[in-house]
N, C-alpha and C positions, 0 to 999 in steps of 0.2 A: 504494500500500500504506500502510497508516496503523502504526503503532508503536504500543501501548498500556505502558507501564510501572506496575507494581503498587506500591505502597508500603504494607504492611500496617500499621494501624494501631497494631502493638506493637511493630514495630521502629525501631530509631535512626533517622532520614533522613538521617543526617551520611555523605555519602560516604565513607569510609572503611570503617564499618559494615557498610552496604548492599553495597558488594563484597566484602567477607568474607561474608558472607549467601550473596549468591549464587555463591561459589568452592564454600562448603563444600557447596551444597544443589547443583551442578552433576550431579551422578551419577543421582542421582535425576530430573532432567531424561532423560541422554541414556540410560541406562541400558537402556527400554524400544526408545527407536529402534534401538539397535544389537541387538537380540536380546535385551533383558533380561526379569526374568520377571513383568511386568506380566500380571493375569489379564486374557481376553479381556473383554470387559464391562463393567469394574469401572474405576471412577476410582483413581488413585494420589494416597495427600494429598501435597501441596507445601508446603506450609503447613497445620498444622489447625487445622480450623474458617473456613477464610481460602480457600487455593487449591488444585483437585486440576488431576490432568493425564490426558489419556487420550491414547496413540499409537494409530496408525492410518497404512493403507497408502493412498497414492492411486496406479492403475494411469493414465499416460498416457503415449499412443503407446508404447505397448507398454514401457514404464517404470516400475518401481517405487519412487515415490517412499514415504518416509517424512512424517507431517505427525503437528501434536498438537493437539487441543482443550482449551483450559484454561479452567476453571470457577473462578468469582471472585465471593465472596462479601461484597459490599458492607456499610458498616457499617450500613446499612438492613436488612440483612437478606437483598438483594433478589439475584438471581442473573442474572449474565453470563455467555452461553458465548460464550466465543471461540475462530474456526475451528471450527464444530461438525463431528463425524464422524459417521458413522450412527448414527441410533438406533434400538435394540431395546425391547422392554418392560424387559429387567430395566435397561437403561441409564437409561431415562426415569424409572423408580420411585427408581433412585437419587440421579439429579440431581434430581426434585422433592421428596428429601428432607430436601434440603438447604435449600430456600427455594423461594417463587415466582418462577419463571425470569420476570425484567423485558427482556431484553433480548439477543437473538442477534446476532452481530458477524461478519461477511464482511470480514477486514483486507487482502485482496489478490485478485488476479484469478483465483486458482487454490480461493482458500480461501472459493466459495460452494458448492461442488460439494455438500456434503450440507444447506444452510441449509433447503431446504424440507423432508426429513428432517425436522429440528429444529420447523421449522415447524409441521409435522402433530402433534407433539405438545407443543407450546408455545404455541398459537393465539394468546394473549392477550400473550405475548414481541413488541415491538418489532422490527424487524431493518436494521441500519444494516451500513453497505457502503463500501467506499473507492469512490473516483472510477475508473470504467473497466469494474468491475463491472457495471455499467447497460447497457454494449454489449456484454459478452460473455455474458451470461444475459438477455437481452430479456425472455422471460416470467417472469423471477424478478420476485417484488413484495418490496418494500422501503417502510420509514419513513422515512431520512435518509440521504444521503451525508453520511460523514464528512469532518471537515477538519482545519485544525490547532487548534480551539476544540472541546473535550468538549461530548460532548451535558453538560444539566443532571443528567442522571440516574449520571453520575460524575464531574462535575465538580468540583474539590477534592480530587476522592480516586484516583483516576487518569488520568496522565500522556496527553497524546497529541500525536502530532507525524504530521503526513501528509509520507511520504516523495515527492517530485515526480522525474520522469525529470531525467535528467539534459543533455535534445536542447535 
């Protein structure tokens, strides 16, 4: 699974900062997973202009998981989804209008289930993948396994650390 940490361009990086950041913006996170009233479709901003969040269910083994897609708006311009969920028309019109989606992100083994979704309407979107993903979705196509070194394409501007098993 890889870790991606955001650092928005307009806030302090001084740790102390950044944790207040994100204590007080915490609700707004979980608020949709636990039942909260995120409309179906629709991204929640996180940051504006900067980060939205979309929740979503994943059914396995007869399980309902919770999971979130967040969309991350580079100072380029350029748009990253990470963990993407399904997409609709009116989902797609909304993340493309945001920017030209550069790049789809699979950060764990469980979070490629909708990338070709994403795919079908992202064509021109890159799609990098933590290590392990490649055996658990065979005919998934991919750009890059991720590592503990950022692709160039957010590199300087966000964080990334590959979490390894622990055997």
């Amino acid at each position: 699974m890889a870790r991606i940490d955001y650092r928005h361009p307009d806030t302090n990086a001084e740790k102390g900062v950044r944790d207040n950041f994100w204590k007080s913006n915490v609700r707004s996170i979980r608020a949709p997973m636990l039942g909260g009233s995120a409309v179906a479709g629709s991204l929640e901003v996180f940051v504006p202009g900067a980060l939205w969040l979309r929740a979503y269910a994943v059914s396995l083994g007869g399980a309902r998981i919770n999971a979130r897609m967040t969309v991350i708006k580079l100072r380029s311009g350029e748009i990253l989804i990470h963990s993407p969920c399904p997409f609709d028309e009116a989902l797609t019109a909304e993340v493309a209008a945001l920017g030209p989606v550069a790049a789809i992100i699979a950060p764990g083994n469980f979070h490629w289930l909708h990338v070709r979704s994403c795919q079908q309407v992202f064509p021109q979107a890159v799609t990098c993948i933590c290590p392990g993903v490649e055996q658990r979705a065979k005919e998934l196509t991919f750009d890059e396994v991720l590592g503990d070194e950022a692709p160039a394409l957010w590199q300087g501007e966000l964080s990334q650390v590959l979490l390894r098993d622990r055997a």
